[in-house]
C-alpha positions in Angstrom: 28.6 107.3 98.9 26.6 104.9 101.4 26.3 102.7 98.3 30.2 102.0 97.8 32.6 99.8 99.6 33.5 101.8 102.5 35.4 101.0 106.1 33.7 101.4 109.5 35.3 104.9 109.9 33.2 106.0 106.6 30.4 104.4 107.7 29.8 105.8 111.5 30.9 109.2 109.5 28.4 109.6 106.7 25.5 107.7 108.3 24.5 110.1 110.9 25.3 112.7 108.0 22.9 111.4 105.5 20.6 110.8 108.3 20.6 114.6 109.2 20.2 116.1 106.1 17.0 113.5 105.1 15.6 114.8 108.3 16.5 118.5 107.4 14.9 118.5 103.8 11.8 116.7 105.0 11.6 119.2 107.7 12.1 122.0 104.7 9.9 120.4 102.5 7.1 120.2 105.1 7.1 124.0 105.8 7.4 124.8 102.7 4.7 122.5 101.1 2.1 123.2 104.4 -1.1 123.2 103.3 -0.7 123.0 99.5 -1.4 119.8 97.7 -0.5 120.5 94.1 3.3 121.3 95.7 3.2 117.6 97.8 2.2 116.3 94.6 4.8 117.7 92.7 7.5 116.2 95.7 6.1 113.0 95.7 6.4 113.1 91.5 10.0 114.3 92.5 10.9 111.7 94.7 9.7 108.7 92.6 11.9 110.1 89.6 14.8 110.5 91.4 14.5 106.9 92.9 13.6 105.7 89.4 16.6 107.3 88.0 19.2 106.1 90.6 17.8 102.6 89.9 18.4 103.1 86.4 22.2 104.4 86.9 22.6 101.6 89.5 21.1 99.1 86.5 23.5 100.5 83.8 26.5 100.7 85.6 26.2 96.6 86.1 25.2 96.4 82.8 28.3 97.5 81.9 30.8 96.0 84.4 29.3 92.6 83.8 29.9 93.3 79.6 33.2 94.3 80.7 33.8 91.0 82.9 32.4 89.1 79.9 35.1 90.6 77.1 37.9 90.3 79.7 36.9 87.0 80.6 37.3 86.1 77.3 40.4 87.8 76.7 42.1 86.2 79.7 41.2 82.9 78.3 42.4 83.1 74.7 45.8 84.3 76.2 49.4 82.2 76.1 49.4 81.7 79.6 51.3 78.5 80.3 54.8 78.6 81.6 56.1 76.0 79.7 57.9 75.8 76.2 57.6 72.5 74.8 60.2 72.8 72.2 63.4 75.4 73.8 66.1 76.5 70.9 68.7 75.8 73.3 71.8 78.1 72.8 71.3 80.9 70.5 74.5 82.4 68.6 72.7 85.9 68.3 69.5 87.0 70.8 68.3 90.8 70.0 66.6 93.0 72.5 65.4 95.9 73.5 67.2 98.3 75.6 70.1 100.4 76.1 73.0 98.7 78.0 74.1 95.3 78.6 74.4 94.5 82.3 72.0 93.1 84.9 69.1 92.5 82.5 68.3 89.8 79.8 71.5 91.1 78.1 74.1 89.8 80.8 72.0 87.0 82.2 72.2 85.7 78.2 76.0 86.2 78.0 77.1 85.1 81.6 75.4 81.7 81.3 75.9 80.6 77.8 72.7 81.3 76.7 73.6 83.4 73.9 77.2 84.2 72.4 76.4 87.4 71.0 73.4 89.9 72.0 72.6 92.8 70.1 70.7 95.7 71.8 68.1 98.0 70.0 67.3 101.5 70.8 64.1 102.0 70.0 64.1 106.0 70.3 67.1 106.3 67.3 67.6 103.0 66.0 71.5 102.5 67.5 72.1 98.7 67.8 74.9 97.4 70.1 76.5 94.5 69.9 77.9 92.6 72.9 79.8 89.4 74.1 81.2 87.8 76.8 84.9 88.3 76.7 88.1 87.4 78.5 90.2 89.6 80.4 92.9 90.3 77.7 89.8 91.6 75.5 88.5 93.6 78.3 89.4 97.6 78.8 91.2 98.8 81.9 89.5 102.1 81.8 87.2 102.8 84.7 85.0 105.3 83.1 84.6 103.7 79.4 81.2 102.2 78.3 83.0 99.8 76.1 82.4 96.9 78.3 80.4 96.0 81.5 81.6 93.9 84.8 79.3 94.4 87.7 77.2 91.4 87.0 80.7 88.9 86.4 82.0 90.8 89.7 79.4 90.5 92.2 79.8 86.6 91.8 83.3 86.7 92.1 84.2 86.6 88.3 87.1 89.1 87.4 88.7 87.5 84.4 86.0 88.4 81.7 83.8 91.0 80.8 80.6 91.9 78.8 82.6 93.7 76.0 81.1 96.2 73.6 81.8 94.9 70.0 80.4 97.7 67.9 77.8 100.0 67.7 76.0 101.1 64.8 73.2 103.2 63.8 70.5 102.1 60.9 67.8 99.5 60.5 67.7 97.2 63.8 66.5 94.6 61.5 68.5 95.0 58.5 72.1 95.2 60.1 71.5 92.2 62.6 70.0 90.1 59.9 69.8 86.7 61.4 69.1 86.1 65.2 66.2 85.3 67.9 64.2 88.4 68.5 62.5 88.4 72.0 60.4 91.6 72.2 57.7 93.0 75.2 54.2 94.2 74.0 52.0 95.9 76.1 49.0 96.7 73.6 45.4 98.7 74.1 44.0 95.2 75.2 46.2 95.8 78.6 48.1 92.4 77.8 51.6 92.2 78.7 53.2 89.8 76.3 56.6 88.6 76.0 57.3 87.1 72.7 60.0 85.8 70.3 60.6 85.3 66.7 63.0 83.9 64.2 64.7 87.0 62.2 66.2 85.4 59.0 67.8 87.7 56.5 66.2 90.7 58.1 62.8 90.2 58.4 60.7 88.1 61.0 59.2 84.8 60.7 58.4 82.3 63.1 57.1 82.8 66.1 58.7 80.3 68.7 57.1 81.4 71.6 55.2 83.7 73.8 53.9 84.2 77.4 51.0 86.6 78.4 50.3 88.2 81.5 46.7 90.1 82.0 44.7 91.7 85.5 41.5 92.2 85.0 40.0 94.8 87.3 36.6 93.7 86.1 36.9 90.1 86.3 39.0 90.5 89.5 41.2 87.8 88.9 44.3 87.2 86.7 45.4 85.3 83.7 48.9 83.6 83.6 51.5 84.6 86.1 53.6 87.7 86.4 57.2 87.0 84.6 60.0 88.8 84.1 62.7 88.6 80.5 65.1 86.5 82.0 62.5 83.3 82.6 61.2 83.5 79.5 64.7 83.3 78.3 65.7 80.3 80.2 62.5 78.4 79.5 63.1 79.9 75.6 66.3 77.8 75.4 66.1 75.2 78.2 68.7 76.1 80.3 68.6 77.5 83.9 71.0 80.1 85.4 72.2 78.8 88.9 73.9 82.1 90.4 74.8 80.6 93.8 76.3 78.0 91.8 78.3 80.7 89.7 79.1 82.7 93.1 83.0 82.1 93.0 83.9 80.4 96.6 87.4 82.0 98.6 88.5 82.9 101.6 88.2 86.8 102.3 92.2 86.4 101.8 92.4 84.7 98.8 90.0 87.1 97.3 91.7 90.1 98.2 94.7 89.2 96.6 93.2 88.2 93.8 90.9 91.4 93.3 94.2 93.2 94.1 96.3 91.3 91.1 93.5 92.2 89.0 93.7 95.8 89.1 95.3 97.9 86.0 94.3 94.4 84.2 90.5 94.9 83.8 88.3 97.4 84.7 86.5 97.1 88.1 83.1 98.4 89.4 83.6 99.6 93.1 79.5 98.0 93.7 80.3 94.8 92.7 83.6 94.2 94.2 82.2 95.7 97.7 79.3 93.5 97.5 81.3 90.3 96.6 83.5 90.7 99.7 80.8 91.2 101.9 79.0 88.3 100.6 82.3 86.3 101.6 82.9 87.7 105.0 79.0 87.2 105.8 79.4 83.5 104.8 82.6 83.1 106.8 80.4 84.8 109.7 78.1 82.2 109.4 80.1 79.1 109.3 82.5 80.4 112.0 80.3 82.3 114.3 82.8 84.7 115.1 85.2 87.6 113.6 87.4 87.2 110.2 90.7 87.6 111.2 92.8 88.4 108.9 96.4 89.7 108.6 98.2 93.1 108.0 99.3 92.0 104.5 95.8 91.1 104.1 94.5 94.4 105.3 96.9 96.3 103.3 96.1 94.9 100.2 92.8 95.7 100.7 93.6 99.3 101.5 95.3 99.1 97.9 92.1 98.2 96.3 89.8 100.8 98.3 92.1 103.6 97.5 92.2 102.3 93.5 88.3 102.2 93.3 88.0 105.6 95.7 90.1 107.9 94.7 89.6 107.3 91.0 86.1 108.7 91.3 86.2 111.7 93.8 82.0 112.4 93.0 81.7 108.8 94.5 84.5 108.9 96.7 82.9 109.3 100.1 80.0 106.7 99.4 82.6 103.8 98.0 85.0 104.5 100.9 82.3 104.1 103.6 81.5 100.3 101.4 84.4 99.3 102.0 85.7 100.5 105.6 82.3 99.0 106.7 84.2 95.5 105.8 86.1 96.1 109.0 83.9 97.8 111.0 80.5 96.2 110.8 81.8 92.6 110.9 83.9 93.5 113.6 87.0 92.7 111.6 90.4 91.1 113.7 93.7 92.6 112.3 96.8 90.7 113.3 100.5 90.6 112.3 
């Protein structure tokens, strides 16, 4: 225990400790052993093992941990570690991933800016593949409850004319029923590695490889290899193009974005999160460039009492939660009302 990394607490704690019992078994042992030789002999033979075998332990356990550092070491470096893809595809008409739903993940963040017109999603626990695209609103259900399309990551920037439409779904071979696309696929294998990698699928099977990035911690080696990265760079540097969501946020006035939330409603489907979170984006930037309350009318207010009481009510199990979202629009920005 004295032999391990330990803080000053451990220290003051098991020092005295160790020191009390060393004193306690020599004490013992010195009774014990008083006035026969063969029995000092046999405690000093003790002793000198026990030292000999801690050494030993001591020996082999660095032994090991620097065999360990060596193989890791050597691991790390072999790795794809750069951040950089020389050659990106650029637009890709089909990307396939793994996963389950298309919304904020690779799946959207392809759709929403152009880096892929269709994405088709793989289950790996029963082999369903779904296949999505970024729709306009007259493609779009209406239906608040339907999985058929997705518009919380559109919504939150402001974007209520489109959606991330379910085109079909289908169970069999991943490989065989999407046939031709760019496959980007994680593996985390027994060498710890976490890779990220994708390959051409041409007539359902794999070929190329176009690129990969590799992440790896070594405990041993105490250091790391590469970067931490998430799907969605490895997307962007995979086809050259960069997602800019501040540039996407849609800019209005907290009016103008009322009414138009309000004319959207039995149009499109609308997720309470991402509306509430738009609007509040927009009265926080108003906050900030005015340095004072929005004001806003009683036709203003009303409408959005319209669009509280369409995304409220419609789910009662969410009701309460979604209400107090919205009313906090008025109350935590300290809302004006006026005729």
């Amino acid at each position: 225990m004295i032999m391990v990394p330990m803080n000053w607490a451990a220290v003051f704690v098991f020092f005295p400790l160790m020191g009390i019992a060393l004193a306690a078994w020599l004490a013992i042992v010195s009774i014990a052993n008083r006035g026969n030789g063969a029995m000092w002999s046999g405690t000093l033979l003790f002793v000198v093992l026990a030292i000999v075998s801690y050494a030993a332990l001591r020996l082999g356990n660095e032994f090991e941990r620097a065999t360990k550092r060596e193989i890791d070491t050597k691991l790390g470096e072999t790795l794809a570690t750069s951040r950089v893809i020389e050659s990106p595809v650029g637009p890709i008409d089909r990307l396939a991933v793994s996963g389950i739903l298309c919304g904020n993940n690779v799946c959207g963040h392809a759709l929403m800016f152009g880096m892929a017109k269709e994405v088709a999603i793989i289950s790996q626990h029963n082999n369903w593949v779904t296949h999505y695209r970024l729709q306009p609103i007259e493609k779009c259900p209406t239906d608040n409850e339907t999985y058929a399309a997705f518009v919380g990551p559109l919504q939150e920037l402001g974007i209520f004319d489109a959606c991330l439409r379910r085109e079909k779904k289908v169970q069999s071979d991943p490989y065989s029923e999407i046939k031709d696309a760019v496959v980007i696929s994680n593996k985390r294998g027994s060498d710890r590695v976490y890779r990220t990698v994708a390959h051409k699928l041409e007539i359902g099977h794999i070929t190329e490889e176009l690129a990969r990035w590799e992440y790896f911690r070594s405990t041993y080696a105490q250091r790391s290899f590469g970067k931490r990265f998430s799907q969605t760079e490895f997307l962007e540097a995979l086809t050259g193009m960069h997602a800019d969501k501040d540039k996407a946020f849609v800019k209005r006035s907290f009016a103008d974005a009322v009414r138009h939330i309000k004319g959207k409603i039995g149009r499109i489907k609308m997720e309470y999160r991402a509306v509430s979170s738009y609007l509040h984006k927009l009265v926080r930037d108003t906050r900030a460039k005015t340095g004072g309350p929005v004001v806003v009318t009683k036709a203003t207010d009303d409408e959005l009492q319209a669009i509280i009481e369409h995304l409220c009510f419609a789910k009662t199990s969410e009701k309460s939660h979604c209400s107090k979202g919205f009313e906090s629009l008025r109350s935590t920005y300290n809302m004006e009302i006026r005729p």
